[in-house]
ChimeraX commands (.cxc) that place a marker at each C-alpha (Angstrom):
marker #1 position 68.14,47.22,106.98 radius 0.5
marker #1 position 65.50,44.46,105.73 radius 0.5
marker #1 position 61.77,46.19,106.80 radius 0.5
marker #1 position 63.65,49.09,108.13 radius 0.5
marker #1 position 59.98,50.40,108.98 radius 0.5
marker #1 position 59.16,47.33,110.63 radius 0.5
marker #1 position 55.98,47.34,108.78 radius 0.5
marker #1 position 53.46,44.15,108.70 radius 0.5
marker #1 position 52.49,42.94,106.53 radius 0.5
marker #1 position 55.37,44.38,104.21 radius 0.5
marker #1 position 52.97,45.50,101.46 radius 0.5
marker #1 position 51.86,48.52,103.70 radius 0.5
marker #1 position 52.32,51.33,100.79 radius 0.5
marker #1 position 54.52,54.56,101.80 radius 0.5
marker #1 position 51.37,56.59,101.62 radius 0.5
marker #1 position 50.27,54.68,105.14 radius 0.5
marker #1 position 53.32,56.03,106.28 radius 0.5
marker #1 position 54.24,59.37,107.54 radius 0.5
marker #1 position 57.43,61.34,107.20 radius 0.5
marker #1 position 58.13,61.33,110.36 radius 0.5
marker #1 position 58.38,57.87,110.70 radius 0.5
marker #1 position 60.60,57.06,107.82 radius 0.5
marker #1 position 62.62,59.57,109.21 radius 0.5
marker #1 position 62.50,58.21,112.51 radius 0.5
marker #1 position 63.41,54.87,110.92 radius 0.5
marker #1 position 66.44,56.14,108.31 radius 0.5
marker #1 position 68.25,58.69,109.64 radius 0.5
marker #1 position 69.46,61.63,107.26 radius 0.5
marker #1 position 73.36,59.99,107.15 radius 0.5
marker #1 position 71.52,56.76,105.44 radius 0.5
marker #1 position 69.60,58.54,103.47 radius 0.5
marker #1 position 71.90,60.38,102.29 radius 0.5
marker #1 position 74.12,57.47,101.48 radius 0.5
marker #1 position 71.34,55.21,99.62 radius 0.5
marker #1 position 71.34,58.44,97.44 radius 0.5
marker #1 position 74.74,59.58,96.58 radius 0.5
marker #1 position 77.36,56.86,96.96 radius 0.5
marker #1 position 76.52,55.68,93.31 radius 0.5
marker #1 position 77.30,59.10,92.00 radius 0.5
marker #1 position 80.39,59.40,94.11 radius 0.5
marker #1 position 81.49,55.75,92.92 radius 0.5
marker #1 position 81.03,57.26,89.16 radius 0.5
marker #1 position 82.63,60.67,89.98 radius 0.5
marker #1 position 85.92,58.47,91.62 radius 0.5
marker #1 position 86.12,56.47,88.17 radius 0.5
marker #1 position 85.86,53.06,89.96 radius 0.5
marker #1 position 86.02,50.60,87.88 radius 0.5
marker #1 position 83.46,47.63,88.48 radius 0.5
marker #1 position 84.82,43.46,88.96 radius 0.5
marker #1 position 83.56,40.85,89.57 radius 0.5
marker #1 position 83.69,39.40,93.59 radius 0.5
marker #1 position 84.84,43.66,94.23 radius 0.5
marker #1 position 83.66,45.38,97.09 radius 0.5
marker #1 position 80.46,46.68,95.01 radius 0.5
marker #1 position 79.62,43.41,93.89 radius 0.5
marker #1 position 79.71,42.03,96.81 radius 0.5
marker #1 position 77.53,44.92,98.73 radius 0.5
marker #1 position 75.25,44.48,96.09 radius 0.5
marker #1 position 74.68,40.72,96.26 radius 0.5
marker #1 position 74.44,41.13,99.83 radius 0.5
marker #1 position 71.90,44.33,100.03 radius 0.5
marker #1 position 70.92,45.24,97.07 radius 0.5
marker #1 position 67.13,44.67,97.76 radius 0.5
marker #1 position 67.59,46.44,101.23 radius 0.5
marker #1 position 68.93,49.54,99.46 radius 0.5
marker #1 position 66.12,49.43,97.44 radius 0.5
marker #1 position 63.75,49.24,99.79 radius 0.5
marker #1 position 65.22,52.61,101.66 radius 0.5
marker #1 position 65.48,54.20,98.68 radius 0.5
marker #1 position 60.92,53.22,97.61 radius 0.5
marker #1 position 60.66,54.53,101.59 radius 0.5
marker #1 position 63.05,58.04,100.54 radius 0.5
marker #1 position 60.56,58.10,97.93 radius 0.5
marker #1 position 63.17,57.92,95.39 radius 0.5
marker #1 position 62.25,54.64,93.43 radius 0.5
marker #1 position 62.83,56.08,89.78 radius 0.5
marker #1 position 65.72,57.86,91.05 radius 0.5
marker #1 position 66.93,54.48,91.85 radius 0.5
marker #1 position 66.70,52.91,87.99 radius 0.5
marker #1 position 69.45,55.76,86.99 radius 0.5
marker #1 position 71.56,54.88,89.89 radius 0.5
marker #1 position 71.50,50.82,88.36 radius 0.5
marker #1 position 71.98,52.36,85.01 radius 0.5
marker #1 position 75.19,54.02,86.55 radius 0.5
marker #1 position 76.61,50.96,87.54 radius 0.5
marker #1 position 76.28,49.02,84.47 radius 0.5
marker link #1:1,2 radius 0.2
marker link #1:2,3 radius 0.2
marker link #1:3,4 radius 0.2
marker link #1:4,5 radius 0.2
marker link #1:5,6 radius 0.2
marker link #1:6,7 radius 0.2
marker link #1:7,8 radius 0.2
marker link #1:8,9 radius 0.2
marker link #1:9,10 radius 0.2
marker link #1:10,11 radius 0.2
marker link #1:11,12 radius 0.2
marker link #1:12,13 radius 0.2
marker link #1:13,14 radius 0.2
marker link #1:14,15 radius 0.2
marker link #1:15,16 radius 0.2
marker link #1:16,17 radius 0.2
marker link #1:17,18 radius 0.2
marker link #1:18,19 radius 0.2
marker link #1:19,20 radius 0.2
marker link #1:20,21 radius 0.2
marker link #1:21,22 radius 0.2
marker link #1:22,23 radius 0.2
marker link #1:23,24 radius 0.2
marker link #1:24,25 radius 0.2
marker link #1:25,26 radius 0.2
marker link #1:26,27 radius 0.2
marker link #1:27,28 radius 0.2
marker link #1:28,29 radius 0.2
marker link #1:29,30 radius 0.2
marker link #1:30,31 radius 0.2
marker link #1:31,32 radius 0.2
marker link #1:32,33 radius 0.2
marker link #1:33,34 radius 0.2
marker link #1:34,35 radius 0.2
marker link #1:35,36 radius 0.2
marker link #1:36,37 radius 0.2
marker link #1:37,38 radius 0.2
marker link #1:38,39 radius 0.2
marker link #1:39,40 radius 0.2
marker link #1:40,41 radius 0.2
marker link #1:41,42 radius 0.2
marker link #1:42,43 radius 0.2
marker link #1:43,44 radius 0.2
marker link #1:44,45 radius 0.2
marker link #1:45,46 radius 0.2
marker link #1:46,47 radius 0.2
marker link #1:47,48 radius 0.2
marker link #1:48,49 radius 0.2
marker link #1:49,50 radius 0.2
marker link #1:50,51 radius 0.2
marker link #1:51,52 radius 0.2
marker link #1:52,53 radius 0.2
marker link #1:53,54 radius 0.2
marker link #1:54,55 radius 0.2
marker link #1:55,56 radius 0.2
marker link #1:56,57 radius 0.2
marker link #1:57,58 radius 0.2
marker link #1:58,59 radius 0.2
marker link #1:59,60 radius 0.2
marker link #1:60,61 radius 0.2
marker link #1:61,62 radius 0.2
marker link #1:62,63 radius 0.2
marker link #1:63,64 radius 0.2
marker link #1:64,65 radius 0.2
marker link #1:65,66 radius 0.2
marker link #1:66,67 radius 0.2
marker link #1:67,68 radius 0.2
marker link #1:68,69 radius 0.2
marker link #1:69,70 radius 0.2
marker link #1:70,71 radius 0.2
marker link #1:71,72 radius 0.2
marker link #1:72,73 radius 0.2
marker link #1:73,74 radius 0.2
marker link #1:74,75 radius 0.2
marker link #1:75,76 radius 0.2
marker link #1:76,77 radius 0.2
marker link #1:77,78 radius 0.2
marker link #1:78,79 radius 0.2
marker link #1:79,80 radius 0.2
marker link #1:80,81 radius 0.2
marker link #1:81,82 radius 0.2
marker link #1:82,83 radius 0.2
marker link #1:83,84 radius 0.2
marker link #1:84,85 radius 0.2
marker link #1:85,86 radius 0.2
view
């Protein structure tokens, strides 16, 4: 998912970007995912380990989720979600 956009160089701001391209580019399933597994992580009372499944998805793509999430617009969205998972 790195430069899911494709865009170069990779400071090209989501205003150059129309909707229709990030949603050519992450498809509604994703989206919906980057937004919501958090809260359905919190809502099943996982508890977080070290080396667990989370950690390990977020060592791997944490920056990648992040960078869906800035394109979903949903960058301050995406502070609570960390703050969930502390």
């Amino acid at each position: 998912m790195r430069n899911v956009l494709g865009k170069q160089p990779p400071s090209t701001l989501r205003t150059e970007v129309s909707t229709e391209e990030i949603a050519a580019s992450i498809s509604p399933v994703l989206a919906s995912a980057c937004r919501q597994w958090v809260q359905h992580l919190v809502d099943g009372g996982e508890t977080l380990e070290d080396c667990d499944d989370v950690h390990l998805f977020l060592e791997a793509l944490f920056l990648h989720w992040m960078e869906a999430l800035s394109w979903l617009g949903q960058t301050s969205e995406s502070i609570a979600q960390n703050k969930m998972l502390v």
